[in-house]
C-alpha positions as CSV (number, residue, x, y, z in Angstrom):
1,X,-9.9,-28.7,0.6
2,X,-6.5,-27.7,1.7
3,X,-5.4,-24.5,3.6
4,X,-3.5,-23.6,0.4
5,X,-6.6,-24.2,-1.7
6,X,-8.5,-22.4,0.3
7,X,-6.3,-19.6,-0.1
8,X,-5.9,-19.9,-3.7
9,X,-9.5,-20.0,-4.4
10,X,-9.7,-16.9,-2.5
11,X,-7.4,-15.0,-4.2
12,X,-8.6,-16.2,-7.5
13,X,-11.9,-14.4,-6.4
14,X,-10.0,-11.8,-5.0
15,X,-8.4,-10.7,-8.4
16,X,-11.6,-10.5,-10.7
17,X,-13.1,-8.2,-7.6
18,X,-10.0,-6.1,-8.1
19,X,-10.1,-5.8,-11.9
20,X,-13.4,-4.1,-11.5
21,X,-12.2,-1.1,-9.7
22,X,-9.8,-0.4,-12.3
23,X,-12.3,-0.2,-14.8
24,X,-14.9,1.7,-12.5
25,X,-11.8,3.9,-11.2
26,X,-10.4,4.5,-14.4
27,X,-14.3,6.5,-14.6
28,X,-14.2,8.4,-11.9
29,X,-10.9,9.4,-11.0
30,X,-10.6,12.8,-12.1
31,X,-14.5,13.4,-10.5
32,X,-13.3,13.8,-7.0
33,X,-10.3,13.8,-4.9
34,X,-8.4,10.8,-3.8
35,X,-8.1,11.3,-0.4
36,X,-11.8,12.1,0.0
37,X,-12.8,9.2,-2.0
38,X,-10.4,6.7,0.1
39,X,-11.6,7.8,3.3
40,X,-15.1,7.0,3.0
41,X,-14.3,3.9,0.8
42,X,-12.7,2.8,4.2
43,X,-15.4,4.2,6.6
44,X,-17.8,2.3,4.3
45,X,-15.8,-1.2,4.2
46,X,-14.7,-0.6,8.3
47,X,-18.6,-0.6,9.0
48,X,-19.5,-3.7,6.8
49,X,-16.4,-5.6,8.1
50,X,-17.3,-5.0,11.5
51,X,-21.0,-5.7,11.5
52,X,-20.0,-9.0,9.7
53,X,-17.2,-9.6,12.4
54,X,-20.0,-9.3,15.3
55,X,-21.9,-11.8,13.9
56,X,-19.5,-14.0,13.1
57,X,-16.3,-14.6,15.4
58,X,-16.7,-11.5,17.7
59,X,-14.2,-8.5,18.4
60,X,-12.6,-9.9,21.3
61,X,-10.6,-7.6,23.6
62,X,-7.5,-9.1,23.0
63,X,-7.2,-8.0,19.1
64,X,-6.5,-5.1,20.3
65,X,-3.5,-5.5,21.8
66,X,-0.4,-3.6,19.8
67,X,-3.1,-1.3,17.8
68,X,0.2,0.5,16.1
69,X,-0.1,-3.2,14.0
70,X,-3.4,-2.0,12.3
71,X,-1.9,1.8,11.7
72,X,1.1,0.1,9.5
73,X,-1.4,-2.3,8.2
74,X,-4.1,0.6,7.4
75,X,-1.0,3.1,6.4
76,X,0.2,0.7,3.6
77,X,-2.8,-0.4,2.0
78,X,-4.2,3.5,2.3
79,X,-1.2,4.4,0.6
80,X,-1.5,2.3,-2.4
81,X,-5.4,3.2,-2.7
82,X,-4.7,6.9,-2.9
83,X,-1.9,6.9,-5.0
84,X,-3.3,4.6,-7.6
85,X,-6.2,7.4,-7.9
86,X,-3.9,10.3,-8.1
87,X,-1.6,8.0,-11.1
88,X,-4.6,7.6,-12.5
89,X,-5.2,10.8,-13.0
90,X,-2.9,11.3,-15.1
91,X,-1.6,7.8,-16.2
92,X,-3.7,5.9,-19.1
93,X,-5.1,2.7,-17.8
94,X,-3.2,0.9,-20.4
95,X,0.4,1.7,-18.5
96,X,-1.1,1.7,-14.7
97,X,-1.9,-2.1,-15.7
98,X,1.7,-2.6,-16.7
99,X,2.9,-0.9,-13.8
100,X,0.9,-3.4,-11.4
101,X,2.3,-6.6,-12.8
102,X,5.5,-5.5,-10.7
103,X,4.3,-6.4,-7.7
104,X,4.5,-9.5,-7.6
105,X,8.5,-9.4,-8.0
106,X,8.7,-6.4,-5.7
107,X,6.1,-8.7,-3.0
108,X,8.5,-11.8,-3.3
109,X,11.4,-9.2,-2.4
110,X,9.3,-8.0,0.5
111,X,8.6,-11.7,1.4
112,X,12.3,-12.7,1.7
113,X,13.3,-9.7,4.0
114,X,10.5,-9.5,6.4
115,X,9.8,-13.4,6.8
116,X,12.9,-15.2,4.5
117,X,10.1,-16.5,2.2
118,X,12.1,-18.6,0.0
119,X,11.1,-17.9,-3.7
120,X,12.3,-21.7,-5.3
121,X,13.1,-21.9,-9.8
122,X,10.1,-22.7,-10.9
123,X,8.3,-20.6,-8.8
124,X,10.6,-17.6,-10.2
125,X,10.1,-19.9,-13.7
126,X,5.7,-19.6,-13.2
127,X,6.3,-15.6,-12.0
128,X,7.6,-14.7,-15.1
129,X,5.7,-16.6,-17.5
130,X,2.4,-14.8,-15.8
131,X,4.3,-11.7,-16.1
132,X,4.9,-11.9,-19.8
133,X,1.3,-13.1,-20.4
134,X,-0.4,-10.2,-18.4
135,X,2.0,-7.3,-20.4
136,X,0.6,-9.8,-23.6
137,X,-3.3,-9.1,-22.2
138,X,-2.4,-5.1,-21.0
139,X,-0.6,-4.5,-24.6
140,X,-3.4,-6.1,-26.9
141,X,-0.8,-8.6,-28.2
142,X,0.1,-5.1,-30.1
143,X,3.9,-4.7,-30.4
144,X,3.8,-0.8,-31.5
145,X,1.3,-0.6,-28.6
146,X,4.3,-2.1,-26.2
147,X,6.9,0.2,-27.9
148,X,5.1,3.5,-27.6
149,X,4.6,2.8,-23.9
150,X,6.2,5.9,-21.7
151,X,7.2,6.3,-18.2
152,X,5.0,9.5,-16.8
153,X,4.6,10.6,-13.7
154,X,1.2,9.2,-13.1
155,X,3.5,5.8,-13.5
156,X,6.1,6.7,-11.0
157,X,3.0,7.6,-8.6
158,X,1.2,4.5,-8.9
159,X,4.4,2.6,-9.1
160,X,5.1,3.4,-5.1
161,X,1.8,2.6,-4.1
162,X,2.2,-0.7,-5.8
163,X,5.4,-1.0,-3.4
164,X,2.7,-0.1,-0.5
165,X,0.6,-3.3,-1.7
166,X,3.7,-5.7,-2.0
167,X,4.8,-5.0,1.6
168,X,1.6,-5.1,2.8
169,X,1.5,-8.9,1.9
170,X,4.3,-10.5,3.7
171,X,3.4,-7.9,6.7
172,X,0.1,-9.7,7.6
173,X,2.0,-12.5,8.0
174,X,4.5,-10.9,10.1
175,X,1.8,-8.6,12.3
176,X,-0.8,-11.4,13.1
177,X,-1.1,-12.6,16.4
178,X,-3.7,-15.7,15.8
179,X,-6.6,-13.2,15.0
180,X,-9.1,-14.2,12.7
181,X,-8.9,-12.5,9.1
182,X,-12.1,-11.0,9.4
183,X,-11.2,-9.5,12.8
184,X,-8.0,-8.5,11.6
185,X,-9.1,-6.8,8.2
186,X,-11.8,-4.7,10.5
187,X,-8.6,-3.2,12.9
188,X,-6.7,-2.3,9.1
189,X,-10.1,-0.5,7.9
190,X,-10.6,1.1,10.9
191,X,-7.0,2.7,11.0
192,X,-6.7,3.0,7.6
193,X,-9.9,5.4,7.7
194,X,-8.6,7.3,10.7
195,X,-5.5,8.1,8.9
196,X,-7.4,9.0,5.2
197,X,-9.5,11.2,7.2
198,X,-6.3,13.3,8.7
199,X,-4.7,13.0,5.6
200,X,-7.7,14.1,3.6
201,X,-10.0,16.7,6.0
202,X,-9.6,19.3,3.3
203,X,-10.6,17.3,0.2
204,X,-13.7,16.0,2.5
205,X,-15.2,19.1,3.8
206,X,-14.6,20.8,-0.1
207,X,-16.1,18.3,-1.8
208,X,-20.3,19.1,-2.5
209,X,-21.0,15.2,-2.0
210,X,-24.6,16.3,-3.5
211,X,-23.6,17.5,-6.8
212,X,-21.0,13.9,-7.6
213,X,-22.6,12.2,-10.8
214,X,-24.4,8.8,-10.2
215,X,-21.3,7.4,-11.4
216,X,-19.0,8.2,-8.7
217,X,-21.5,6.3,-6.1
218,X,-22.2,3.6,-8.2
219,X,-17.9,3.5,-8.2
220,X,-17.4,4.1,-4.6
221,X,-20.0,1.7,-3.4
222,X,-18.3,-1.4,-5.7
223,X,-14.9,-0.2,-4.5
224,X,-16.3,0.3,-0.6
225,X,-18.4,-3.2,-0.6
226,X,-16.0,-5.2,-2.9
227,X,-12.9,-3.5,-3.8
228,X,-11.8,-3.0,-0.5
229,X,-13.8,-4.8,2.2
230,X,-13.9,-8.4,0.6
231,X,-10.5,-8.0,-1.2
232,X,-9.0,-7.2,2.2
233,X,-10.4,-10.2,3.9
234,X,-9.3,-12.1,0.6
235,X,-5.7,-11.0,0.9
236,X,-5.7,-11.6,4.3
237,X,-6.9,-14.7,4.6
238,X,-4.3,-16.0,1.7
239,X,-1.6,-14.4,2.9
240,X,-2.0,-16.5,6.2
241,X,-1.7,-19.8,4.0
242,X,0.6,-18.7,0.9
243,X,3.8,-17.4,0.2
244,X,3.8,-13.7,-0.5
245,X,4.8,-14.3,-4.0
246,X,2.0,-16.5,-4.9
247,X,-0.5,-14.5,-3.4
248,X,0.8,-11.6,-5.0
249,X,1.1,-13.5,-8.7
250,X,-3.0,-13.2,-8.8
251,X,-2.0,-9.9,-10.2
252,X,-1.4,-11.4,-13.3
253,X,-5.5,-12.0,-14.0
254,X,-6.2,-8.8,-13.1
255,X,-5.8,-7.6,-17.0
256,X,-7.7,-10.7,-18.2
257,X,-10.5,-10.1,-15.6
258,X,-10.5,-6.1,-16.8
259,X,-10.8,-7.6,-20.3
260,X,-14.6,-9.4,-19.1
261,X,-15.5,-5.9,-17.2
262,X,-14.9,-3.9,-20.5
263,X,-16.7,-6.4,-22.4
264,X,-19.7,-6.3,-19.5
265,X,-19.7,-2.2,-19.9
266,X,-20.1,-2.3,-23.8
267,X,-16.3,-2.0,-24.6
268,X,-15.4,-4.0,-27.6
269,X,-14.1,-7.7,-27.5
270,X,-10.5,-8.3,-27.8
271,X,-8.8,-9.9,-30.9
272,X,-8.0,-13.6,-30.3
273,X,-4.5,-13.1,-30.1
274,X,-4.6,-11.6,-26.8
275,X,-6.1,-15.0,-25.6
276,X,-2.4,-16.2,-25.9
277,X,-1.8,-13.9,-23.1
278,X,-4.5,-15.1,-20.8
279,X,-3.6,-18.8,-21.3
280,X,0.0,-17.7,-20.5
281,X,-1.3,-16.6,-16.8
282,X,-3.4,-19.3,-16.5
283,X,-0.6,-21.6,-17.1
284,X,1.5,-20.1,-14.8
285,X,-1.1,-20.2,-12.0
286,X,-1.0,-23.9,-12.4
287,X,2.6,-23.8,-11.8
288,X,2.1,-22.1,-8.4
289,X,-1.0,-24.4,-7.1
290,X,1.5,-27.7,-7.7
291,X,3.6,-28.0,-4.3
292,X,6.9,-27.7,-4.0
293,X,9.3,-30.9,-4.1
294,X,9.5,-32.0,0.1
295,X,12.9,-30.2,0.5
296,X,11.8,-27.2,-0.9
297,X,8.6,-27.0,1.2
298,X,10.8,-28.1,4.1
299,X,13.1,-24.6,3.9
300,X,10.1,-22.4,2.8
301,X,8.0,-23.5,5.9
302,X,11.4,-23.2,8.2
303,X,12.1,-19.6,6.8
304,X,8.6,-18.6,7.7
């Protein structure tokens, strides 16, 4: 299997561990603060990431060199996990999906700047055809549904922490110096829970941890173990073998994957219509994992 494979099968896994906390996190976001619920998602993940770097490559010394790397690193990625709780809040799951299928443009943008990531026609071509079929899975294949969507400020919330995500991409990329992913994603959680915990000292010490329904630590354990420690190995492992826009355009299951979690947590099945939409993302997934004519791959690997 190829590097490219490799990476795609990763984020492939990566997306149906991420539709999970938007069904989980659409539960429990108004049951405790954001901040507090980020910073020990992150002190939970930093602690299972680094027990599983020690046993596999090691920490060596020389990781960490430039430590400001992991703060950006930990800064964007905290960013987008906080304010997707606090538009959440407020935002119905329905428009935070639709929101989230603009990362992939805004992660190609991000690509181009930091690293000149070239994004070629059909690549553009497979980006929107995924994008059309996830607002086809979010919208129920409902047009009045599409229509009576409204910008709120839960939207605008989440939208910025969707930026976060998209830069955090390409900056991987741009930050690595040769470290292993696992080693790398340990340095993010670790920085990333330093600054949740500045940020959210207040929410932590008010919350009565003993009194949070079962719920909440059913939620923060899947978002701790799987949400955020083996999606940020996934994302950083692809994003050392993809373009930013193709890592990014595994987004577009995310709906069809939250589709199987509502079904899995008694939620009703979906009309067959909507299955247009989810053979529109597949279909544009193909069109990423074909390679690029020679030229093409020639300019992207030189802009890299």
């Amino acid at each position: 299997m190829t590097p490219q494979a490799r990476g795609h099968l990763a984020m492939l896994a990566f997306s149906a561990l991420v539709a999970g906390s938007f069904s989980l996190g659409s539960m429990i976001a108004n049951e405790i603060a954001p901040a507090a619920l980020n910073a020990v998602r992150f002190a939970i993940a930093a602690v299972v990431i680094g027990v599983a770097a020690l046993a596999t490559t090691g920490l060596p010394r020389a990781a960490a060199q430039a430590p400001w790397r992991y703060l950006v690193l930990g800064g964007l990625f905290a960013t987008y996990f906080v304010l997707m709780f606090y538009g959440l809040q407020t935002a119905p799951p329905v428009s935070a999906a639709a929101v989230f299928t603009l990362t992939p443009v805004v992660s190609a943008l991000a690509g181009w700047v930091l690293l000149r990531q070239i994004t070629t026609p059909r690549m553009a071509l497979a980006l929107t055809i995924g994008a059309v079929g996830a607002l086809w899975v979010i919208f129920r294949a409902d047009w009045q549904v599409f229509r009576a969507f409204e910008i709120g400020r839960g939207e605008v919330i989440y939208f910025w922490g969707c930026v976060a995500h998209a830069i955090y991409t390409p900056m991987v990329r741009k930050l690595n110096r040769g470290e292993p992913a696992v080693v790398f994603t340990f340095g993010t959680l670790l920085a990333g829970c330093l600054l949740l915990t500045v940020f959210g000292w207040y929410d932590l010490r008010a919350t009565d941890w003993a009194a949070l329904p079962a719920i909440v630590w059913i939620g923060l354990l899947y978002i701790s173990f799987f949400a955020t420690a083996a999606s940020f190995v996934l994302v950083q492992f692809s994003s050392l073998r993809l373009p930013s826009a193709k890592v990014m355009a595994y987004t577009y299951l995310v709906p069809s994957w939250v589709i199987l979690w509502e079904i899995a947590l008694g939620k009703a099945v979906p009309t067959g219509l909507i299955l247009g939409g989810v053979v529109l993302t597949v279909i544009a997934l193909l069109m990423l994992l074909k390679e690029e004519a020679p030229r093409a791959v020639q300019m992207s690997t030189t802009a890299e």
